[in-house]
TORNU-690714 format. One record per residue (C-alpha): x, y, z. Coordinates in steps of 0.2 Angstrom, whole numbers, plus 5000, padded with zeros to 4 digits. Each point is the difference from the previous one (the first is absolute). Layout:
REM TORNU-690714
+------+-------+------+
! east ! north !   up !
+------+-------+------+
!    X !     Y !    Z !
...
+------+-------+------+
END
This chain:
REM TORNU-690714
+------+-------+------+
! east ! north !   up !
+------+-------+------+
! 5000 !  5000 ! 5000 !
! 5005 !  5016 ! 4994 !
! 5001 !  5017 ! 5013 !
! 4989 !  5006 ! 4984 !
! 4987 !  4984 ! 5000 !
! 4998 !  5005 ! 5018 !
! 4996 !  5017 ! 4998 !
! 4989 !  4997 ! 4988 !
! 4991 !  4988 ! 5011 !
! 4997 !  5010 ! 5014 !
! 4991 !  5015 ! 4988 !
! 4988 !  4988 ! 4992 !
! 4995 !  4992 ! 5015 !
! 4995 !  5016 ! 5004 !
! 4990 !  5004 ! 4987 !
! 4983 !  4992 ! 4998 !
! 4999 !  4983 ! 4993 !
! 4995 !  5005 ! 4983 !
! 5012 !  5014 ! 4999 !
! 5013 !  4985 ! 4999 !
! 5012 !  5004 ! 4984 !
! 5016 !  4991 ! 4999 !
! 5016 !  5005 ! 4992 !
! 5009 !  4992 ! 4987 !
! 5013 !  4993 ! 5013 !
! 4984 !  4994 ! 5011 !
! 4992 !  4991 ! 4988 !
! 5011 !  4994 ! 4994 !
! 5004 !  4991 ! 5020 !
! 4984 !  4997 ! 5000 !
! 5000 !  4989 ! 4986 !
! 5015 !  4990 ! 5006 !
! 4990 !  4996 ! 5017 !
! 4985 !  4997 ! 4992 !
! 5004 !  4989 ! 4985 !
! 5002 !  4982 ! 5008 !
! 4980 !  5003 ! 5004 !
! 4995 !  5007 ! 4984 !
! 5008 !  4989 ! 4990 !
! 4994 !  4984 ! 5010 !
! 4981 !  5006 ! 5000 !
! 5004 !  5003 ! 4980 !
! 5006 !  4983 ! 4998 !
! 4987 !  4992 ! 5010 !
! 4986 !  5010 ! 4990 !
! 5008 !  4993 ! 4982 !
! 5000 !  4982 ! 5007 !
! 4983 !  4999 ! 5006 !
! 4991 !  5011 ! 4987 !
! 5008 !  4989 ! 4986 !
! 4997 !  4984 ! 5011 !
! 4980 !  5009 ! 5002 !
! 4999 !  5002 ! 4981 !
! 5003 !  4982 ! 4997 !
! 4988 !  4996 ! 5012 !
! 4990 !  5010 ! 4993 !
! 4996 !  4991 ! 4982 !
! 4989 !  4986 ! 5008 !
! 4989 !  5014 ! 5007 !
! 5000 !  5010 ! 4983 !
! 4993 !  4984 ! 4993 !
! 4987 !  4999 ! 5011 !
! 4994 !  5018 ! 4997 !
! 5003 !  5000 ! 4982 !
! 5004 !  4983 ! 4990 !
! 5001 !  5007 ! 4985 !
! 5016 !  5012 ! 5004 !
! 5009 !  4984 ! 5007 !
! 5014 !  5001 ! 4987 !
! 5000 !  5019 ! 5003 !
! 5004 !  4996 ! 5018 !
! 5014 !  4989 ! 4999 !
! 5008 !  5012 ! 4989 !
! 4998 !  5014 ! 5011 !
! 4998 !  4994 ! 5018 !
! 5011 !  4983 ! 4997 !
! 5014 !  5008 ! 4989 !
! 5001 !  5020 ! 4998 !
! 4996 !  5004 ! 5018 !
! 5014 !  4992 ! 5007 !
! 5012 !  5003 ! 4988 !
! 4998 !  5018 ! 5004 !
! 5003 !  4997 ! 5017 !
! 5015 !  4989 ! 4997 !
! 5008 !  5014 ! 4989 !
! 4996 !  5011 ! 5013 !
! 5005 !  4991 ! 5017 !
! 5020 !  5001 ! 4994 !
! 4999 !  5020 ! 5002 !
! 4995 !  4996 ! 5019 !
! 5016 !  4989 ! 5003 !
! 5010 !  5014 ! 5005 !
! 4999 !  5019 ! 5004 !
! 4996 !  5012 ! 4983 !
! 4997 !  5018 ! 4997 !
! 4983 !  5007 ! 5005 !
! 4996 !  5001 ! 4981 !
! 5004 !  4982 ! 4996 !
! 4989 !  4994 ! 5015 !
! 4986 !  5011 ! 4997 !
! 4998 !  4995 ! 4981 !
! 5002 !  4984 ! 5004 !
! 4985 !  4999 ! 5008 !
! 4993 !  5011 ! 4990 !
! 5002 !  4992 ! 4983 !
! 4997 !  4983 ! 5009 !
! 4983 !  5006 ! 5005 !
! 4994 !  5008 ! 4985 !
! 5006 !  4984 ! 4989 !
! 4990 !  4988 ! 5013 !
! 4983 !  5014 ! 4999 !
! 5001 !  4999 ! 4983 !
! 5001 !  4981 ! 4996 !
! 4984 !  4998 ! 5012 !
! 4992 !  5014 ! 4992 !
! 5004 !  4991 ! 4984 !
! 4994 !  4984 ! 5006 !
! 4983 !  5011 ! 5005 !
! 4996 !  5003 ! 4982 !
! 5004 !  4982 ! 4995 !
! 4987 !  4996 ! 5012 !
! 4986 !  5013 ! 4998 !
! 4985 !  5002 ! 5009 !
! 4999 !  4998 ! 5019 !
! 5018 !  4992 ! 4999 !
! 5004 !  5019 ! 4992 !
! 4998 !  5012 ! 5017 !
! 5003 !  4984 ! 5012 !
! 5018 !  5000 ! 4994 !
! 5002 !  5019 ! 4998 !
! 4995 !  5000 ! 5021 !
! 5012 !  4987 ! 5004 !
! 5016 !  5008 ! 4992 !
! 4995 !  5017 ! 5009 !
! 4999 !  4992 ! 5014 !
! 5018 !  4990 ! 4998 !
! 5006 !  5018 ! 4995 !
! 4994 !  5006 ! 5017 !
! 5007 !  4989 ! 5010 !
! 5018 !  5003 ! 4989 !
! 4998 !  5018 ! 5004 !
! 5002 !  4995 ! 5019 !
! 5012 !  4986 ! 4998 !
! 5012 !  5009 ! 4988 !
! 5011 !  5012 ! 5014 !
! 5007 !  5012 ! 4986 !
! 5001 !  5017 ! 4999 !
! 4984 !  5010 ! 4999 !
! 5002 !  5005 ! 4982 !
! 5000 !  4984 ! 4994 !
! 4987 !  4996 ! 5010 !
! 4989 !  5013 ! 4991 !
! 5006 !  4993 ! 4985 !
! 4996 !  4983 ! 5004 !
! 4979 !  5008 ! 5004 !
! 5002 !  5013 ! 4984 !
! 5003 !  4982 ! 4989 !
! 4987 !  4990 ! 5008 !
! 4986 !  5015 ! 4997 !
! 5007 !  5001 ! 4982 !
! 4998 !  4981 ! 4995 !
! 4984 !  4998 ! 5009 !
! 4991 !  5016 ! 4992 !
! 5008 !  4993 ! 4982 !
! 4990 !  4982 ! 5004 !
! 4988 !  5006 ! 5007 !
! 4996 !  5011 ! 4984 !
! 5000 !  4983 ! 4991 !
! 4989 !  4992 ! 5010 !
! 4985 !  4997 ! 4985 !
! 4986 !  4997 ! 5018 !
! 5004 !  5017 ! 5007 !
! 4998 !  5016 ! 4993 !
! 5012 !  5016 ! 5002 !
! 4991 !  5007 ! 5015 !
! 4999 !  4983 ! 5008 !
! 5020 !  4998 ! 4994 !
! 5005 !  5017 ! 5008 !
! 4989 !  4996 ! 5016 !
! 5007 !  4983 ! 5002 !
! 5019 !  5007 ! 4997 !
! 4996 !  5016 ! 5014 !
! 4993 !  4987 ! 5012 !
! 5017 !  4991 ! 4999 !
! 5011 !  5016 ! 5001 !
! 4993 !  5002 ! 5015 !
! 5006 !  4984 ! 5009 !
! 5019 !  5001 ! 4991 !
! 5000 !  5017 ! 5006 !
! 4995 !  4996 ! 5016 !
! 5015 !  4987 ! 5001 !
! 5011 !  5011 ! 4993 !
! 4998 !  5012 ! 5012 !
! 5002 !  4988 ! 5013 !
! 5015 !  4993 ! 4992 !
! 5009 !  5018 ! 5003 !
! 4994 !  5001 ! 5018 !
! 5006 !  4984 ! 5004 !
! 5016 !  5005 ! 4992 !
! 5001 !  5015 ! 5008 !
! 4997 !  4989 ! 5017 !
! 5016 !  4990 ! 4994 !
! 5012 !  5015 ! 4997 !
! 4995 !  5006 ! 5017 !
! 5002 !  4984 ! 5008 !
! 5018 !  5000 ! 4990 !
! 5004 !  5017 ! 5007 !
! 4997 !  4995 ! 5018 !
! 5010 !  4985 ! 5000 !
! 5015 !  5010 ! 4992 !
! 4998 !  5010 ! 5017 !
! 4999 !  4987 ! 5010 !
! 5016 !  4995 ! 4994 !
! 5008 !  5015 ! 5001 !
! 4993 !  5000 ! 5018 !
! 5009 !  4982 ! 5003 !
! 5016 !  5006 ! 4991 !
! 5000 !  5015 ! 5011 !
! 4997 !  4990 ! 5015 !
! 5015 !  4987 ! 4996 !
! 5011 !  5015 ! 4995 !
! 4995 !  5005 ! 5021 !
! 5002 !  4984 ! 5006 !
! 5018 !  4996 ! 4992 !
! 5006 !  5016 ! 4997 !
! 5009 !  5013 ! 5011 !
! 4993 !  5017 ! 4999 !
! 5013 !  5011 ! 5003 !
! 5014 !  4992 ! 4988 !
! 4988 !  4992 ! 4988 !
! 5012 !  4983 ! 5004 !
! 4991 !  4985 ! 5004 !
! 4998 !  4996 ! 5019 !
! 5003 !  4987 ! 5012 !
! 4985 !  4988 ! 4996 !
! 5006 !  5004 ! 4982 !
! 5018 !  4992 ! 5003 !
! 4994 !  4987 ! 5010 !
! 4989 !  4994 ! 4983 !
! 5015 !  5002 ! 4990 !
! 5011 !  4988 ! 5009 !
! 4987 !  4989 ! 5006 !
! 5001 !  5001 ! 4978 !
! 5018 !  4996 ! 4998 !
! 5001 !  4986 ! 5013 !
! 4986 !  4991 ! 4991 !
! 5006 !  5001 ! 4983 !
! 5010 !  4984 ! 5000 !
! 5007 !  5007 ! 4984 !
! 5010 !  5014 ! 5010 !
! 5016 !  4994 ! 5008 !
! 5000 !  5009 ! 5017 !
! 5020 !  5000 ! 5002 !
! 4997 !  5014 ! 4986 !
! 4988 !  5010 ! 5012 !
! 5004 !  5013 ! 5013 !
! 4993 !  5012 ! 5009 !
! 5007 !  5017 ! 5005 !
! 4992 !  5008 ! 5016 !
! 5006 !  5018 ! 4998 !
! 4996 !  5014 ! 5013 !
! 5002 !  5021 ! 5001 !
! 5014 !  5004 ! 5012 !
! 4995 !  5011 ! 5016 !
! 4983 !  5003 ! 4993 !
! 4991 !  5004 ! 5016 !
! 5012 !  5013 ! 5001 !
! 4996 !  5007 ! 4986 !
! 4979 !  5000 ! 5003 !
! 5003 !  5008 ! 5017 !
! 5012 !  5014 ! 4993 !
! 4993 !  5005 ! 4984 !
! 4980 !  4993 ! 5000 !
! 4991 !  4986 ! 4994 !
! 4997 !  5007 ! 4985 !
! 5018 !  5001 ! 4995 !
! 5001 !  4982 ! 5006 !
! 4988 !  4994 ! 4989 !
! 5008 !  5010 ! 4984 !
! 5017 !  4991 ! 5006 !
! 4989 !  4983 ! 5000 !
! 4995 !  5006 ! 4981 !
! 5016 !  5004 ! 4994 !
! 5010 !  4986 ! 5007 !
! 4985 !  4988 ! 4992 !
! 5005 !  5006 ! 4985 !
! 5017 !  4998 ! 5001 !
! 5001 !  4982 ! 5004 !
! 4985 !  4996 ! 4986 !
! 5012 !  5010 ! 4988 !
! 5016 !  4989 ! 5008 !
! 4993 !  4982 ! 4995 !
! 4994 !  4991 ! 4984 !
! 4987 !  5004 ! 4992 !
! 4988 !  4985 ! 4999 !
! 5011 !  4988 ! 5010 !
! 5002 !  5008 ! 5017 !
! 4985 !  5007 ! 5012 !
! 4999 !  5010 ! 5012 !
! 4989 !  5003 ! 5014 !
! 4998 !  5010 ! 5015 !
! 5002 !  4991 ! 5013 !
! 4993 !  5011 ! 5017 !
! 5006 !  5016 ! 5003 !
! 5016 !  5008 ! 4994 !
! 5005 !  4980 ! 4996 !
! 4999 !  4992 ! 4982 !
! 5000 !  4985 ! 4992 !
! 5011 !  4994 ! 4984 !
! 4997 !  4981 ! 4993 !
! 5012 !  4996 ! 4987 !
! 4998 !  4985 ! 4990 !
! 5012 !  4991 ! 4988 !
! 5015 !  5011 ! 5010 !
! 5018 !  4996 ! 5005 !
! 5006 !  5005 ! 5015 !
! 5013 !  5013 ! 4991 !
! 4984 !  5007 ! 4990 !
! 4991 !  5001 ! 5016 !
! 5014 !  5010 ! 5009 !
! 5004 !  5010 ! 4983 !
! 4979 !  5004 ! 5002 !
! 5002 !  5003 ! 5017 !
! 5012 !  5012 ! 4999 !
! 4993 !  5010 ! 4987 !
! 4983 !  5003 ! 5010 !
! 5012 !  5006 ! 5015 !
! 5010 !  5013 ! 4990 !
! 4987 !  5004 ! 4991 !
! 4988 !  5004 ! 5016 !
! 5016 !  5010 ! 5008 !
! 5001 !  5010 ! 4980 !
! 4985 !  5007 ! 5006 !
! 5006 !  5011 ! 5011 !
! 4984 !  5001 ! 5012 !
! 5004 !  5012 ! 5015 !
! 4998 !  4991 ! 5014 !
! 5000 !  5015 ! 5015 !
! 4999 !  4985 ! 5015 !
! 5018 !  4994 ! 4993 !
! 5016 !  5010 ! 5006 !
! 5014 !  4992 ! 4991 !
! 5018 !  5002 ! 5008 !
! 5004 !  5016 ! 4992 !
! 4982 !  5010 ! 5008 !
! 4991 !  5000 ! 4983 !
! 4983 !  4992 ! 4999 !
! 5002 !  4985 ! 4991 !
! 4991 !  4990 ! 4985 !
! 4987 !  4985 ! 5000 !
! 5009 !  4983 ! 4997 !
! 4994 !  4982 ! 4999 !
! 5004 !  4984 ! 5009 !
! 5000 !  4983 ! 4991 !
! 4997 !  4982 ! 5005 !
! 5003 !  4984 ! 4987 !
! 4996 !  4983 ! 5002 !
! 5000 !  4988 ! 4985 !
! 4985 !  4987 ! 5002 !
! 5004 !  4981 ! 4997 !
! 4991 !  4983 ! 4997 !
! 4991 !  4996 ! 5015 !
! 4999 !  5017 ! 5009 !
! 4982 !  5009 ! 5004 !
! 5001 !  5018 ! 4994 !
! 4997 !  5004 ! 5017 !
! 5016 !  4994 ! 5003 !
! 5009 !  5008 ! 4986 !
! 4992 !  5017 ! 5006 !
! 5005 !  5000 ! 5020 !
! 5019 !  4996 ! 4992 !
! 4999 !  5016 ! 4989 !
! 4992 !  5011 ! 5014 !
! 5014 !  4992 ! 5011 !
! 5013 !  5007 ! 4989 !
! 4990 !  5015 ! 4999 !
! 5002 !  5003 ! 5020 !
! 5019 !  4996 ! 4996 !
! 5001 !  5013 ! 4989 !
! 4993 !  5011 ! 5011 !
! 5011 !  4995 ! 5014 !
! 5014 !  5003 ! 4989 !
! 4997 !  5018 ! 4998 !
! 4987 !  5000 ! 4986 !
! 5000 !  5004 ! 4982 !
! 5009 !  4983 ! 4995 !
! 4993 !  4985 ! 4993 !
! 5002 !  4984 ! 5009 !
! 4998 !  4982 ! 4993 !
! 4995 !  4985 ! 5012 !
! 5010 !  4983 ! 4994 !
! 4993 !  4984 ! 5005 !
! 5007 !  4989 ! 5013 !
! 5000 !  4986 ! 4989 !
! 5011 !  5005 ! 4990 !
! 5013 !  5008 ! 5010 !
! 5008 !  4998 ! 5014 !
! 4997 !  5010 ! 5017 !
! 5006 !  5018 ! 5001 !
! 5003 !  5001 ! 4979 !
! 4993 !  5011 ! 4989 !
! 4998 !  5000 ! 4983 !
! 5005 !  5011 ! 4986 !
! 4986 !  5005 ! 4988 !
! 5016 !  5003 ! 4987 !
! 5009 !  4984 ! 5002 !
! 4987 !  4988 ! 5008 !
! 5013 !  4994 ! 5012 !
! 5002 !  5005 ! 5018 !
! 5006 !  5016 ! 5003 !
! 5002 !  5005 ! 5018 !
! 5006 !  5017 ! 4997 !
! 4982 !  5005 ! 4990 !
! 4993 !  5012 ! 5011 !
! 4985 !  4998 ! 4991 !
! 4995 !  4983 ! 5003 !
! 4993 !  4989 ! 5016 !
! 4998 !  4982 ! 5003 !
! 4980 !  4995 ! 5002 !
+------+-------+------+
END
């Protein structure tokens, strides 16, 4: 749904019902929704009318004998031919113009082979079968959803043919054949008019759904979505992972999770406001979004000042190489922090603390988080605005750490802790 479909819905539910206009763009969604109903009820219409008209040629003998060979030619062979060369246009979605003369063309051929077969059958067969096709056309005009013009155009033919046979008919004269034809506009006006309100009743019923799931989007954007960064939230993360660790297809050695968190930034809200906290939030949001790959890394608000970064398909030297960027580029920013002296007197900048922690078969993702927000607190502790990775125990022996460059232990790394 476009910002654009939605504006338009919320103006014509507005309006009165048949006020309802749709917009080219509109229609034409309206079209998509509602074409695996129309093109059933078309379908099913051709199969049975065809079917009926068969059924048909016994009864026609009953009425009229002599017309029987008439009969089978119309009702046993012509009639459904037409609907068999009209059901393919019905298989898949067309152009309002191709459905509408579809039916259309269908219609008149089908009115006119009865009428036909009227004549044949003079007499009292005569006005029986010029009754019977108005009333199939009637029913059509309600069964048929296409667009009100072709609706009209569908009534405007049936009127047409019916007046040209009824002219015909040697037992009526041309009063009686202008009577008989106004008595029938009547009813096919009557059903086309209730055609249009029922389709109006669709549009607006279309219209309200479109709200209703703009009402749903808007609700789930609430639901997952942080307000104040536009990053998704906690309950958003959590679905992720919960994601990632159930895709079998994902190897979890190649996912980690970086917990990141602003530097001092209580110090910051008590000094210079809460509004110039939450424009820190803001820009340092952007920042880490701007730090990480597009498409392959997400990240998410975590609580507070803290954030989230799932990395997948990652190595620890790409992870700290990320890592790294977000830091510098949070400390580019060069937000004032007035809470912060610095050794020199001056008021110093907002920075970021980082955590790692690299996931691996058989770990729960809770686990995998409390390593990262453990290296976070070692960042912290260390004096802040460094990035720390955990290394498992596992794999190294007590005491070690690990060098994201080398990816063998490294005691002197400052920037590394043992989970």
């Amino acid at each position: 749904m476009t910002p654009g479909l939605e504006a338009e819905a919320e103006r014509l539910l507005s309006l009165r019902t048949r006020d309802i206009r749709f917009s080219p763009e509109m229609l034409q969604a309206y079209r998509e929704k509602t074409w695996p109903q129309r093109s059933k009820i078309a379908r099913a219409w051709m199969v049975w009318v065809a079917l009926i008209a068969i059924a048909f040629i016994p009864v026609s003998y009953l009425l009229a004998p002599e017309s029987l060979q008439a009969a089978i030619l119309i009702s046993g062979f012509l009639v459904p031919a037409m609907h068999a060369c009209a059901y393919p246009v019905w298989r898949k979605p067309r152009s309002d113009a191709v459905e509408g003369l579809s039916v259309v063309l269908l219609m008149v051929g089908v009115t006119t082979a009865y009428n036909y077969l009227s004549v044949i059958t003079g007499g009292n067969g005569y006005g029986r079968f010029l009754s019977d096709i108005v009333f199939w056309n009637a029913i059509a005009i309600m069964v048929f959803n296409v667009s009100y013009r072709w609706t009209v155009a569908l009534m405007v033919c049936t009127v047409a043919n019916l007046l040209c046979f009824e002219v015909l008919n040697p037992t009526a004269t041309y009063k009686e054949a202008i009577g008989f034809t106004i008595f029938y506009v009547i009813g096919l006006f009557a059903a086309t008019a209730a055609r249009k309100t029922q389709s109006l009743l669709a549009q607006k019923t279309f219209l309200m759904s479109l709200r209703d799931q703009y009402q749903r989007a808007q609700l789930e954007i609430l639901a997952t979505r942080d307000p104040l960064t536009g990053l998704p939230n906690r309950r958003a993360a959590a679905s992720l992972i919960d994601r990632l660790w159930n895709d079998r297809r994902i190897a979890k050695t190649s996912v980690a999770f970086v917990m990141a968190d602003i530097d001092s930034f209580k110090q910051l809200n008590d000094s210079a406001g809460h509004a110039a906290g939450d424009a820190c939030i803001q820009r340092v949001a952007r920042a880490i979004e701007q730090s990480v790959r597009l498409g392959d890394d997400a990240v998410c608000r975590y609580g507070g000042e803290e954030f989230l970064i799932v990395l997948t398909d990652t190595t620890p030297d790409l992870t700290w190489a990320l890592a790294e960027r977000i830091r510098g580029a949070v400390e580019a920013l060069d937000i004032v922090n007035p809470g912060v002296q610095t050794s020199d007197g001056s008021r110093g900048v907002v920075t970021i603390s980082l955590g790692i922690a690299f996931a691996h078969e058989g770990a729960a993702p809770e686990l995998v988080a409390k390593r990262a927000d453990d290296a976070l607190y070692d960042a912290k502790r260390s004096g802040r605005n460094v990035v720390y990775m955990t290394t498992d125990k596992a794999s190294t022996e007590e005491g070690s750490s690990m060098s994201p460059e080398t990816g063998l232990p490294d005691s002197r790394n400052p920037h590394t802790s043992v989970a």
